[in-house]
N, CA, C and O atoms as a Tinker XYZ file with bonds, in Angstrom:
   480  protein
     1  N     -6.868000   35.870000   -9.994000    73     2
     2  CA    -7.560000   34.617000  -10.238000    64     1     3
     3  C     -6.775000   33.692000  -11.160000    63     2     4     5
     4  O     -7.094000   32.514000  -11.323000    81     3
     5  N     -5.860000   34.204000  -11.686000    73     3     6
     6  CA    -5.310000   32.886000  -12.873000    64     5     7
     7  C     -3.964000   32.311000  -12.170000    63     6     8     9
     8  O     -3.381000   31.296000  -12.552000    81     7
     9  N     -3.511000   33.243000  -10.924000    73     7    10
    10  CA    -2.752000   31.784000   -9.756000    64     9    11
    11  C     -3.257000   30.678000   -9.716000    63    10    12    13
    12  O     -2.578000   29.686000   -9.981000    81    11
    13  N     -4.735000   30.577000   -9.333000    73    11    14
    14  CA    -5.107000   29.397000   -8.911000    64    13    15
    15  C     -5.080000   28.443000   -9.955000    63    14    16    17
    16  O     -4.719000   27.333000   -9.565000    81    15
    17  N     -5.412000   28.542000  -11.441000    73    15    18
    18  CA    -5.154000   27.448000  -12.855000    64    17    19
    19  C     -3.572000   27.413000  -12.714000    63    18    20    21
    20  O     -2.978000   26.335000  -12.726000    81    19
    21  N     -3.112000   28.252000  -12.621000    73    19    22
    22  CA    -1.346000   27.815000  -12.908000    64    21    23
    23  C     -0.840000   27.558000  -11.671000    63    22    24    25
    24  O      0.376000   27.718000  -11.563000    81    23
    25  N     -1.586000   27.120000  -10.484000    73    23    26
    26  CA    -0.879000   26.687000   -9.344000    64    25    27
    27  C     -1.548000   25.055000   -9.809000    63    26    28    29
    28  O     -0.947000   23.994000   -9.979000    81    27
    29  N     -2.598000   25.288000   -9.889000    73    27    30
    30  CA    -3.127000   23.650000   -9.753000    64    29    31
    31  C     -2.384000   22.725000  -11.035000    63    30    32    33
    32  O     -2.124000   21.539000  -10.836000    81    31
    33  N     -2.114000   23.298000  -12.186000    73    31    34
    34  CA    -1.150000   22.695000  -13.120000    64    33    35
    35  C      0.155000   22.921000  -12.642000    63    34    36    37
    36  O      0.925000   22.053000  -13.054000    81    35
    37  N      0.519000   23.500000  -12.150000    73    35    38
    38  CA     1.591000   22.892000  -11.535000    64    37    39
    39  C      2.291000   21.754000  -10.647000    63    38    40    41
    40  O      3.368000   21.173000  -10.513000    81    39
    41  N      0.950000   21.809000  -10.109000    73    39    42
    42  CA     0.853000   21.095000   -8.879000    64    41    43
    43  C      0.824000   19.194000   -9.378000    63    42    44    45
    44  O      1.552000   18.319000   -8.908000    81    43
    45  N     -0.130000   19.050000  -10.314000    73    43    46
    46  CA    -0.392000   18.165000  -11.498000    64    45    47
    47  C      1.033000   17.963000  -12.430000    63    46    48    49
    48  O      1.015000   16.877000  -13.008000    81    47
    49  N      1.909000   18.541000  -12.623000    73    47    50
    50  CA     3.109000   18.302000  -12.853000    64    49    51
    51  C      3.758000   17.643000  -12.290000    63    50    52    53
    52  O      4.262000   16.578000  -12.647000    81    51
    53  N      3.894000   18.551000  -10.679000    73    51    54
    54  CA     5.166000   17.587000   -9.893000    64    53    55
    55  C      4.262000   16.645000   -9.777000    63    54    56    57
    56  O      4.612000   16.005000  -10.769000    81    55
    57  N      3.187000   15.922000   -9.266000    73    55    58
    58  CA     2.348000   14.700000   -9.134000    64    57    59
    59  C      2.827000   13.673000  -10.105000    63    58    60    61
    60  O      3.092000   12.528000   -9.738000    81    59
    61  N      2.942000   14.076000  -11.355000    73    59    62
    62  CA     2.974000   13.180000  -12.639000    64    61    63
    63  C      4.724000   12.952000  -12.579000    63    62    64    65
    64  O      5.377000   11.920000  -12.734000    81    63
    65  N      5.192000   14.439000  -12.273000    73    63    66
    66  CA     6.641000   13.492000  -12.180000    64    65    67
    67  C      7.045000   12.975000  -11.341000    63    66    68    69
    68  O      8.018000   12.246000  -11.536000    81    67
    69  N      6.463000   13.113000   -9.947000    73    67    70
    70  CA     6.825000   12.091000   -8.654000    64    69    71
    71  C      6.569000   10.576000   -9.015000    63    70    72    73
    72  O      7.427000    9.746000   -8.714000    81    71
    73  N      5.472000   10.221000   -9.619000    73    71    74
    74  CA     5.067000    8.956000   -9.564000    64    73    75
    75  C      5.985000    8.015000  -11.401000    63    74    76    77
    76  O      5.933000    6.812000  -11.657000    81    75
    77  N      6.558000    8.923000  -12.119000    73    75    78
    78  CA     7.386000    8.352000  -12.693000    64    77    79
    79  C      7.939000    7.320000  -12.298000    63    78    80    81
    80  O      7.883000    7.284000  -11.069000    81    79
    81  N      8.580000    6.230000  -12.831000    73    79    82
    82  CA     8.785000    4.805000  -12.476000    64    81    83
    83  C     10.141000    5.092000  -12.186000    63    82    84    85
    84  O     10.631000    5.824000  -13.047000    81    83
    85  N     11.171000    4.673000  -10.990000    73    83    86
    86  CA    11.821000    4.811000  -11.029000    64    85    87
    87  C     12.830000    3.662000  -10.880000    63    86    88    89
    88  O     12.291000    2.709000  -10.319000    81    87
    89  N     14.395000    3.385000  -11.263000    73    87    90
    90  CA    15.005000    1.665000  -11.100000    64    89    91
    91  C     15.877000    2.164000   -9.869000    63    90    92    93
    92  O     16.652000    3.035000   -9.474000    81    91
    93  N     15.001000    0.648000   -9.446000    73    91    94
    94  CA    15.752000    0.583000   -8.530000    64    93    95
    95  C     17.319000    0.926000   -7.607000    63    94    96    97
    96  O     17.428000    0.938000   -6.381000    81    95
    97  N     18.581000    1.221000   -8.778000    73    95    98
    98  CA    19.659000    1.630000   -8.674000    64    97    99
    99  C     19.916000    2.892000   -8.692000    63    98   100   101
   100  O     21.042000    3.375000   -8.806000    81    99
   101  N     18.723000    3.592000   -8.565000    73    99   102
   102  CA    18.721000    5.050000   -8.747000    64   101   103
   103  C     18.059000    5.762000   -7.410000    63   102   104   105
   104  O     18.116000    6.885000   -6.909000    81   103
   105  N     17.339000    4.392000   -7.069000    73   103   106
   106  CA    17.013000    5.215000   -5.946000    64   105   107
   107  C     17.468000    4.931000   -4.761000    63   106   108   109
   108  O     18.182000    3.928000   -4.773000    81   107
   109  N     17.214000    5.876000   -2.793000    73   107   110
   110  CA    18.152000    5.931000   -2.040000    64   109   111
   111  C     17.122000    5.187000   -1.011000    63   110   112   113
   112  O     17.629000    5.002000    0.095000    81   111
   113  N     15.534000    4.640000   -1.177000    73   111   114
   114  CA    14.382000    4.356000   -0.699000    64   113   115
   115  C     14.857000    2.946000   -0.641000    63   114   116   117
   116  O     15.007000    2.324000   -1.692000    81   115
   117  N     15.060000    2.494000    0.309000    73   115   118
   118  CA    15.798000    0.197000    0.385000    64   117   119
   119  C     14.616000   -0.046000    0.694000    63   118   120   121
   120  O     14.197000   -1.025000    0.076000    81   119
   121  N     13.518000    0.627000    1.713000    73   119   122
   122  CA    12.176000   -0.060000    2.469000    64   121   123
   123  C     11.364000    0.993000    2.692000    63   122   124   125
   124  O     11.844000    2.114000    2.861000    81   123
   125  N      9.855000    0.734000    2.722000    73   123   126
   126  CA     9.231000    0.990000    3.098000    64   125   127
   127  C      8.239000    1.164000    4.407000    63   126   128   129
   128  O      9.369000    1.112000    4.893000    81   127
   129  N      7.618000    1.263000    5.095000    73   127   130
   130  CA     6.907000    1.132000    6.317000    64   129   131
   131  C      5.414000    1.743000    6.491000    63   130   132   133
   132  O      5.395000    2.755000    7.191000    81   131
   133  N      4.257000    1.351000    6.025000    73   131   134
   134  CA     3.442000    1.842000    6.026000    64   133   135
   135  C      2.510000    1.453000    7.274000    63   134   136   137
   136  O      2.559000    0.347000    7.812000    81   135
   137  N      1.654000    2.493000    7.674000    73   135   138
   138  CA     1.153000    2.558000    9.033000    64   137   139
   139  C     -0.285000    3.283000    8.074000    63   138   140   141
   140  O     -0.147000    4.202000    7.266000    81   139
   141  N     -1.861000    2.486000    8.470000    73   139   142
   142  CA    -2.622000    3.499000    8.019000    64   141   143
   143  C     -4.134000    2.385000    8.317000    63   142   144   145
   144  O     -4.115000    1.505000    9.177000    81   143
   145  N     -5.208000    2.630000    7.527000    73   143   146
   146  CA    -6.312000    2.013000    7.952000    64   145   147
   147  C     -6.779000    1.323000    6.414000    63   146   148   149
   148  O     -5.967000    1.406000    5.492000    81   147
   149  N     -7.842000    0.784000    6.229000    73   147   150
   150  CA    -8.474000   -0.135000    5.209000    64   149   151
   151  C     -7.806000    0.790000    3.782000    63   150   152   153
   152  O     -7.464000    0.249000    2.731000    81   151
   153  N     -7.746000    2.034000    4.017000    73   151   154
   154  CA    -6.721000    1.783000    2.458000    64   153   155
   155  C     -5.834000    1.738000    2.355000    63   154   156   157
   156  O     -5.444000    2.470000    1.446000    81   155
   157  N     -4.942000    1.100000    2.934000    73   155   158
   158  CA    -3.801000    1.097000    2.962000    64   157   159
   159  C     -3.754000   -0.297000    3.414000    63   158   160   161
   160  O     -2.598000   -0.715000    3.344000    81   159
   161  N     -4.514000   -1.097000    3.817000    73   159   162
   162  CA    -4.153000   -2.898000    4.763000    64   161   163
   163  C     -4.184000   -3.605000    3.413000    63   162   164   165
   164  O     -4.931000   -3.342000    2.470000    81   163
   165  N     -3.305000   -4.486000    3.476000    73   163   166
   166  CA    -2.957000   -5.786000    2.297000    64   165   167
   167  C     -3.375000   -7.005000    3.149000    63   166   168   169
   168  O     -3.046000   -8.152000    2.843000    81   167
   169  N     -4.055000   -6.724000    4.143000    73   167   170
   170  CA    -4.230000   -8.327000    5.069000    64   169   171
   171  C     -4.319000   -8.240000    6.259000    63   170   172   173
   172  O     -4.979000   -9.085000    6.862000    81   171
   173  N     -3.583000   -7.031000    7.050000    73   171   174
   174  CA    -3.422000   -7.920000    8.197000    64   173   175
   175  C     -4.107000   -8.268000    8.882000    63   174   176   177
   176  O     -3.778000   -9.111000    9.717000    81   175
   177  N     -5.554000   -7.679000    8.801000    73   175   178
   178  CA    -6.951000   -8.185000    9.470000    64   177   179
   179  C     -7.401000  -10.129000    9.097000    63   178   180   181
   180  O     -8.395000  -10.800000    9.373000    81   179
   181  N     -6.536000  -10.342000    8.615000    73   179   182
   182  CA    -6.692000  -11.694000    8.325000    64   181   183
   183  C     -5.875000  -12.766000    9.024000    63   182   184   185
   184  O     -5.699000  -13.951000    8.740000    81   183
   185  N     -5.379000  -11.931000   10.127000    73   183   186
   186  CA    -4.078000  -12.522000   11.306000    64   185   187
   187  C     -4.584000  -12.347000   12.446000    63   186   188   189
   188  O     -4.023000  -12.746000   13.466000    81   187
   189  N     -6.259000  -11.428000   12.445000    73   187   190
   190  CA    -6.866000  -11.365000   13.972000    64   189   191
   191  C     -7.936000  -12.106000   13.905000    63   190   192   193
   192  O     -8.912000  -11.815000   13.213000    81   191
   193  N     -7.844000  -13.056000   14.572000    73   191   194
   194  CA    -8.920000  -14.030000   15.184000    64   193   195
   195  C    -10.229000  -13.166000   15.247000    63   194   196   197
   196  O    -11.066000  -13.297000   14.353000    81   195
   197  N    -10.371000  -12.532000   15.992000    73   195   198
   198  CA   -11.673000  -11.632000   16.618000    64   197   199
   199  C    -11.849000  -10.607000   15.644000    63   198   200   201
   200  O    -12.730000   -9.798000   15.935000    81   199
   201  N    -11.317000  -10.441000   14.688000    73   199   202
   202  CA   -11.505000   -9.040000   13.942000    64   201   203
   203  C    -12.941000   -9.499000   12.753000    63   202   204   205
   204  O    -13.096000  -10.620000   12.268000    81   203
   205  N    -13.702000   -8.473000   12.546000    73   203   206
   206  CA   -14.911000   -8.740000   12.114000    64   205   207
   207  C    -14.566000   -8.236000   10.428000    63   206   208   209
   208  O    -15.085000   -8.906000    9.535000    81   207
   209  N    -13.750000   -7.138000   10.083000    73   207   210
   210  CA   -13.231000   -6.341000    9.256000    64   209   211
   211  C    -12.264000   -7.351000    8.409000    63   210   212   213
   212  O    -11.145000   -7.409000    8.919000    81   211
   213  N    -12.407000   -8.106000    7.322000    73   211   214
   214  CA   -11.853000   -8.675000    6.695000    64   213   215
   215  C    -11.854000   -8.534000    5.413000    63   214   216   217
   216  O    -12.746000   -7.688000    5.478000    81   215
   217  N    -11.639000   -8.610000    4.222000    73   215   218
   218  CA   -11.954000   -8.792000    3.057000    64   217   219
   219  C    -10.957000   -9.860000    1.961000    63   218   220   221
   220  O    -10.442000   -9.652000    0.863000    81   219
   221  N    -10.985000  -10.719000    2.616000    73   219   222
   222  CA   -10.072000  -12.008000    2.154000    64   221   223
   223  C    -10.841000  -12.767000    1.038000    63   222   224   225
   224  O    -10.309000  -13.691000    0.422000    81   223
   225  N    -12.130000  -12.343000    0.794000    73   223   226
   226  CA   -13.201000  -12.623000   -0.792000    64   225   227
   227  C    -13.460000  -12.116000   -1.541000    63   226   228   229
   228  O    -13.403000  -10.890000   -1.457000    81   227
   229  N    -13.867000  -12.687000   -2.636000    73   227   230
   230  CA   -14.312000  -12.157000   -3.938000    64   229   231
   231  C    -15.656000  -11.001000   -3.104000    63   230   232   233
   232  O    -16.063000  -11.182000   -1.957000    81   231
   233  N    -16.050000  -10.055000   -3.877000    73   231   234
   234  CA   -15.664000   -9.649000   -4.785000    64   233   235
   235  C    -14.089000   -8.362000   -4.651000    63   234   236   237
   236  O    -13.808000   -7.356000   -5.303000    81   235
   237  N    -13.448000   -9.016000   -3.568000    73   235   238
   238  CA   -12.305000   -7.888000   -3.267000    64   237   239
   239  C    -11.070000   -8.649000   -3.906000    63   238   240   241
   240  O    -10.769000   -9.823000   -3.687000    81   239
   241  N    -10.417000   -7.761000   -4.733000    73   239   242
   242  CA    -8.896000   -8.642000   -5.465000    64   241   243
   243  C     -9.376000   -8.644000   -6.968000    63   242   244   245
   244  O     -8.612000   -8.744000   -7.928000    81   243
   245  N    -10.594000   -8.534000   -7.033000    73   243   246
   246  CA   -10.624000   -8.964000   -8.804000    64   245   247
   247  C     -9.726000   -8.902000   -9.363000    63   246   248   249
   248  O     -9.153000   -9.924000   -9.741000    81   247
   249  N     -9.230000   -7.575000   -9.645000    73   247   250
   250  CA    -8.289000   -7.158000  -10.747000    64   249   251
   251  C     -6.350000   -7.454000   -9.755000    63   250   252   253
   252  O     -5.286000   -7.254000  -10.342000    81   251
   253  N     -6.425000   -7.807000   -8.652000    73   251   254
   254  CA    -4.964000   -7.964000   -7.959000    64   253   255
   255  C     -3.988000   -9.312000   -8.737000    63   254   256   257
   256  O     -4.432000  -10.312000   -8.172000    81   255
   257  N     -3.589000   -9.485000   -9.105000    73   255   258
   258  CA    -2.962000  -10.762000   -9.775000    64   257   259
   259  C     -2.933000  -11.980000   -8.430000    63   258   260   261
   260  O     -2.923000  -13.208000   -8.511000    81   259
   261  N     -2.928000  -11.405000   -7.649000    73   259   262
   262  CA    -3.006000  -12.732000   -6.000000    64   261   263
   263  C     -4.282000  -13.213000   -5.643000    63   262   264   265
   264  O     -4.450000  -14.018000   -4.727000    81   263
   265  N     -5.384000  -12.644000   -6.489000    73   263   266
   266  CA    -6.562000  -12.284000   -5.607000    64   265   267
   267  C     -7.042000  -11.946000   -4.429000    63   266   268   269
   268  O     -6.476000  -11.076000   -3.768000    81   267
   269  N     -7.980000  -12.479000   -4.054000    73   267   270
   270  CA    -8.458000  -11.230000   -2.570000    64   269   271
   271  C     -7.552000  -11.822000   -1.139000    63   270   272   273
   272  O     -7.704000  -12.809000   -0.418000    81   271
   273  N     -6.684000  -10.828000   -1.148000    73   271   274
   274  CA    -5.495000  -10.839000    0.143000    64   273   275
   275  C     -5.676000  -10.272000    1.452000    63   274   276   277
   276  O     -5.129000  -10.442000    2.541000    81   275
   277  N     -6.784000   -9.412000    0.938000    73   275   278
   278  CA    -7.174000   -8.583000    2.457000    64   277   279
   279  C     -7.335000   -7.306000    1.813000    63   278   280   281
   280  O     -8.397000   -6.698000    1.946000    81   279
   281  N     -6.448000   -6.866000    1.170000    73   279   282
   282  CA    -6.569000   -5.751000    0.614000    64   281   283
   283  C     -8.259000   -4.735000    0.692000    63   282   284   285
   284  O     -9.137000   -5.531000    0.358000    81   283
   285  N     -8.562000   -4.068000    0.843000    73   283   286
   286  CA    -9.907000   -3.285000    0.667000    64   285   287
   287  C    -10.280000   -2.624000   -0.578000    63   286   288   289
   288  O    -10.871000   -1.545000   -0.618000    81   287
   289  N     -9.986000   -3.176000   -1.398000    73   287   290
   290  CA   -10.023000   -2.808000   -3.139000    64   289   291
   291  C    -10.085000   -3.879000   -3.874000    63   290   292   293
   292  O    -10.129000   -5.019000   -3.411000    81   291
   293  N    -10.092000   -3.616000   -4.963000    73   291   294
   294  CA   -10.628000   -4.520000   -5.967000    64   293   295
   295  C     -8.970000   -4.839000   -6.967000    63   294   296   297
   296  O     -8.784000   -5.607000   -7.911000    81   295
   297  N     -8.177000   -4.068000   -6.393000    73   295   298
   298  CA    -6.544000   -4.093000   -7.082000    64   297   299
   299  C     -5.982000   -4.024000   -6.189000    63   298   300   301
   300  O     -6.349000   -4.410000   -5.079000    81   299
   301  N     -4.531000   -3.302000   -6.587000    73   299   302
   302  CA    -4.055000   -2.602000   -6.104000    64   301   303
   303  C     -3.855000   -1.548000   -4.948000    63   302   304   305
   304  O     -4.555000   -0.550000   -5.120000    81   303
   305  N     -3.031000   -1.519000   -3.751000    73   303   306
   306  CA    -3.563000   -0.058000   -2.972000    64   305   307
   307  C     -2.739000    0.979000   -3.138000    63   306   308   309
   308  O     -1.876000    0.784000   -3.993000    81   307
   309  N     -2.711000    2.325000   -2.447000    73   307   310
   310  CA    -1.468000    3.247000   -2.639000    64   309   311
   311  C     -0.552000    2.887000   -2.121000    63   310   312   313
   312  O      0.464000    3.372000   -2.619000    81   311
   313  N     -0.335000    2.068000   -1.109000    73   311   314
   314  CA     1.130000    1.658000   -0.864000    64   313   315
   315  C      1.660000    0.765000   -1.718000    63   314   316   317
   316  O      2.825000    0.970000   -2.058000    81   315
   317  N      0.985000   -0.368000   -2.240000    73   315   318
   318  CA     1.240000   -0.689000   -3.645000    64   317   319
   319  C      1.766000    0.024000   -4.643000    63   318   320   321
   320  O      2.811000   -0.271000   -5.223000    81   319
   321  N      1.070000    0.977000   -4.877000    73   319   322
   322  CA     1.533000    1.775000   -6.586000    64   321   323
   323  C      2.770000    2.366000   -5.751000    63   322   324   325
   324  O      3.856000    2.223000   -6.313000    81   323
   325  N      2.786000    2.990000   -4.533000    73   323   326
   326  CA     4.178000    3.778000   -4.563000    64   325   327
   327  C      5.614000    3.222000   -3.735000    63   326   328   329
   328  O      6.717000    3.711000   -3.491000    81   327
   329  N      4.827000    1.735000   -3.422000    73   327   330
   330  CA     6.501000    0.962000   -3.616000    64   329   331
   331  C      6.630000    0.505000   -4.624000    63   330   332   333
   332  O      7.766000    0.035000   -4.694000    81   331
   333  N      5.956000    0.325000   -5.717000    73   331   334
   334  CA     6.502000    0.164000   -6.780000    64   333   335
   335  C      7.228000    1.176000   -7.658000    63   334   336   337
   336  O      8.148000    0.789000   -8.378000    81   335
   337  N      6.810000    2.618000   -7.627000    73   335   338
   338  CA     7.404000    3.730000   -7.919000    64   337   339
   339  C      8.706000    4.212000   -6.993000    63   338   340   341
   340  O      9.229000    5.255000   -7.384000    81   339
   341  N      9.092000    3.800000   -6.219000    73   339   342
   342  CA     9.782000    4.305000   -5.598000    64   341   343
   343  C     11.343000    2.744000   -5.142000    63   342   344   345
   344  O     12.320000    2.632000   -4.401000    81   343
   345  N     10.691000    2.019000   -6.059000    73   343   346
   346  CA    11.600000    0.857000   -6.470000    64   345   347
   347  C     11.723000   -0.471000   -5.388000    63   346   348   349
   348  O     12.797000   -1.025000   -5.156000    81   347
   349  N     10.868000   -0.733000   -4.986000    73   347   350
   350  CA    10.754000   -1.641000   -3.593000    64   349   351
   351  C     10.184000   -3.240000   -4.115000    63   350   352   353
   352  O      8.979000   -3.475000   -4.205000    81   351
   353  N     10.844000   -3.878000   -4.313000    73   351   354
   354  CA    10.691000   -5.037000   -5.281000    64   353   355
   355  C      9.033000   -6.035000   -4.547000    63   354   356   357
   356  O      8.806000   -5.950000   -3.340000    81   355
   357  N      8.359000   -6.632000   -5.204000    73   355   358
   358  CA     7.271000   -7.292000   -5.138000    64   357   359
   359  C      6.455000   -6.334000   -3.858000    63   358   360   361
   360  O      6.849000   -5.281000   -3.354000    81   359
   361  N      5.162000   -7.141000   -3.550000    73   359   362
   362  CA     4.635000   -6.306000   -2.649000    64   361   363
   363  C      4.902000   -6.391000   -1.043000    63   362   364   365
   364  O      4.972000   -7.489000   -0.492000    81   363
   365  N      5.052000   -5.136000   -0.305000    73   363   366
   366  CA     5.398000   -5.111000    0.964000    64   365   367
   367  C      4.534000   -6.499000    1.934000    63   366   368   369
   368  O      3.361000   -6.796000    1.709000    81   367
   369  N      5.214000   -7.053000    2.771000    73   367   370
   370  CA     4.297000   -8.153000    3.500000    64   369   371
   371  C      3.793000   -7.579000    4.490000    63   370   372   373
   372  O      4.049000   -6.448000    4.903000    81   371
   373  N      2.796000   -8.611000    5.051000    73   371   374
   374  CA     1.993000   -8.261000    5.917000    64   373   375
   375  C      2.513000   -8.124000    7.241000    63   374   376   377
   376  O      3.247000   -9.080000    7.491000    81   375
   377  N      2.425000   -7.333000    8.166000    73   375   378
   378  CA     2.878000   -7.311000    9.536000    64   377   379
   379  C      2.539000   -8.452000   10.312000    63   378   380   381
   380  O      3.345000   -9.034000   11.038000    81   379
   381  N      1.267000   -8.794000   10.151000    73   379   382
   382  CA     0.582000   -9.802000   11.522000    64   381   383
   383  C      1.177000  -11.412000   10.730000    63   382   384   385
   384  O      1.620000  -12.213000   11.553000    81   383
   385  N      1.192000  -11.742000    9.677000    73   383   386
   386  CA     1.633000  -12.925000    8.974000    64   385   387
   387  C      3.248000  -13.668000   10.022000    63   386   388   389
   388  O      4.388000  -13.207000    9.950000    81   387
   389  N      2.859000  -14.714000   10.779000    73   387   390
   390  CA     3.990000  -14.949000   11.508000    64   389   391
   391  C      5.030000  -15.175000   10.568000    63   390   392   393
   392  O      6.165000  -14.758000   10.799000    81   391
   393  N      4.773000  -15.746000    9.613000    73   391   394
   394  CA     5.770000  -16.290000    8.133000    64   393   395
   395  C      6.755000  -14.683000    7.762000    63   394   396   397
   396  O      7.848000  -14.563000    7.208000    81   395
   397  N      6.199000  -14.057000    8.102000    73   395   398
   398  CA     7.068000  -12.470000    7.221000    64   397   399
   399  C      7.897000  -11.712000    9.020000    63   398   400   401
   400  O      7.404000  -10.984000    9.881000    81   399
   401  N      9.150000  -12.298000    8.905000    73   399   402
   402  CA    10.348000  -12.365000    9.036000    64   401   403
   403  C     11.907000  -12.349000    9.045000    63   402   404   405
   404  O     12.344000  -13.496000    9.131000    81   403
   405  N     12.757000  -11.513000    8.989000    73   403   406
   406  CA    13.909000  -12.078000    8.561000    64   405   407
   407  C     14.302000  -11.447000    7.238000    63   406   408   409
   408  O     14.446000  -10.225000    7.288000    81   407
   409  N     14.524000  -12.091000    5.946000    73   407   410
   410  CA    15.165000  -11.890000    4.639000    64   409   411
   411  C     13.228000  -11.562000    4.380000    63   410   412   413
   412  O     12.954000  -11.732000    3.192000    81   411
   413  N     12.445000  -11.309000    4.915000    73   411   414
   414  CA    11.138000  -11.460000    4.327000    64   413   415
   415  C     10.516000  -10.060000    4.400000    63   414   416   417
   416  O      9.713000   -9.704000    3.538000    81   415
   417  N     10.837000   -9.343000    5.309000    73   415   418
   418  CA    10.733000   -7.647000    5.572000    64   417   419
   419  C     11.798000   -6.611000    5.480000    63   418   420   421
   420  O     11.778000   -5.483000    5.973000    81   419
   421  N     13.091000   -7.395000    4.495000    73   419   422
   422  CA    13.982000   -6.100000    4.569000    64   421   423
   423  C     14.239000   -4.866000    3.621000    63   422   424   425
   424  O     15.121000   -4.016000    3.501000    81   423
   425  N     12.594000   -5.294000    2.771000    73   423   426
   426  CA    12.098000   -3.718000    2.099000    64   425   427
   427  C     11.093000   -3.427000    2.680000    63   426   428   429
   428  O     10.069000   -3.191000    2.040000    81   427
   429  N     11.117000   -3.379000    3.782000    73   427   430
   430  CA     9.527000   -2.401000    4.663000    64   429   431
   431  C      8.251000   -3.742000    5.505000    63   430   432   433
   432  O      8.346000   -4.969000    5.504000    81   431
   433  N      7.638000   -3.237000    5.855000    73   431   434
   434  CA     6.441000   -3.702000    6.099000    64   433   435
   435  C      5.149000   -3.027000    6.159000    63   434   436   437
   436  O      4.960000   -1.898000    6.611000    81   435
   437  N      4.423000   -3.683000    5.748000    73   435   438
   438  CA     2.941000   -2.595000    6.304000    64   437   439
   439  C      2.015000   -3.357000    7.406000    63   438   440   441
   440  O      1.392000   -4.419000    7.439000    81   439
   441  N      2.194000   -2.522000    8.082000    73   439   442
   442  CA     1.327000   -2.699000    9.382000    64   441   443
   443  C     -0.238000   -1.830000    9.666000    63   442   444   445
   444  O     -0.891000   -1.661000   10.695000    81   443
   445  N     -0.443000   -1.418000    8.307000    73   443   446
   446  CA    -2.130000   -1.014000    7.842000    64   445   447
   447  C     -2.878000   -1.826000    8.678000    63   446   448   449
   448  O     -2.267000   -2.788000    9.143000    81   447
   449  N     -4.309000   -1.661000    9.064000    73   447   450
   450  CA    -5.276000   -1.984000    9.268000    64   449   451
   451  C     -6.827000   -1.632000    9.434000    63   450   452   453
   452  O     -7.265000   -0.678000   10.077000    81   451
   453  N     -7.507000   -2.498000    8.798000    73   451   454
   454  CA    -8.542000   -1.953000    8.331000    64   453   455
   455  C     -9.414000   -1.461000    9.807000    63   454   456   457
   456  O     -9.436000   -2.305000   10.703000    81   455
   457  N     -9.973000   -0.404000   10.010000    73   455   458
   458  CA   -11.086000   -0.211000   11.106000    64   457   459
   459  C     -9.809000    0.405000   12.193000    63   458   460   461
   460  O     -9.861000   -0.136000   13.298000    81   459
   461  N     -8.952000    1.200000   12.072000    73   459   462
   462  CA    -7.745000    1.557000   12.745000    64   461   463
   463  C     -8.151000    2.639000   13.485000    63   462   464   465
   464  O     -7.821000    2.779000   14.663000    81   463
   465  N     -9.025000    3.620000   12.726000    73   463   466
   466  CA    -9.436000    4.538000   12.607000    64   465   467
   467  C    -10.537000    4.483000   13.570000    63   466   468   469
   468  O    -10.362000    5.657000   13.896000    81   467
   469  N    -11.858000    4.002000   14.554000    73   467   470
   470  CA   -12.757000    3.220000   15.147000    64   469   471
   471  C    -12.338000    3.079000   16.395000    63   470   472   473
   472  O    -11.434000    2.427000   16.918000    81   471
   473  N    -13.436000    4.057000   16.914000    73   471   474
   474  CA   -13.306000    4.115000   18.499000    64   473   475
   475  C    -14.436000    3.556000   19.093000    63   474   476   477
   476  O    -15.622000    3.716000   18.807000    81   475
   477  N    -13.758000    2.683000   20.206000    73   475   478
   478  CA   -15.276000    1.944000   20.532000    64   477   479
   479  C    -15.856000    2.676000   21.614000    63   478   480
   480  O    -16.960000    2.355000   22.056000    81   479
């Protein structure tokens, strides 16, 4: 029985040191690419006409410095915190945004969307 306390602190270790901040010149990560559903979308439900699944309002963004972008939180998402940990400068753009292009996606994109998950 005392594997399981010294596995789970362990485990809580590497966690704490994975997400250490790391500079950019250190690391081998240039882009990102995230693929996933409402926790993970920064917007792009805000590029479909017909999509009912939005959250482009208060009270979503409070605490985001952009305010409400689409995002499905009130901050930040995990693809957020871990391109920033993993050295990927400002936040990844939106896939559906015709504007994000070019010099505009060549650290990743996220192509999240909220309700991804939803079978009709």
């Amino acid at each position: 029985m005392k594997a399981v306390p010294d596995l789970l602190l362990l485990s809580v270790v590497h966690v704490i040191d994975f997400l250490k901040p790391v500079k950019a010149k250190q690391t081998a990560v240039r882009a990102l690419f995230v693929f996933g559903d409402s926790f993970l979308d920064n917007g792009n439900n805000n590029y479909i006409e017909d999509c009912d699944l939005k959250s482009n309002y208060p009270p979503y963004g409070v605490d985001f410095p952009l305010g409400p972008t689409g995002r499905f939180s009130n901050g930040r998402n995990a693809a957020d915190i871990l391109a920033e940990h993993l050295g990927i400068p400002d936040y990844l753009p939106v896939f559906n945004n015709p504007q994000n292009k070019g010099d505009r996606i060549l650290h990743g994109v996220n192509y999240a969307s909220a309700g991804a998950g939803i079978l009709e």
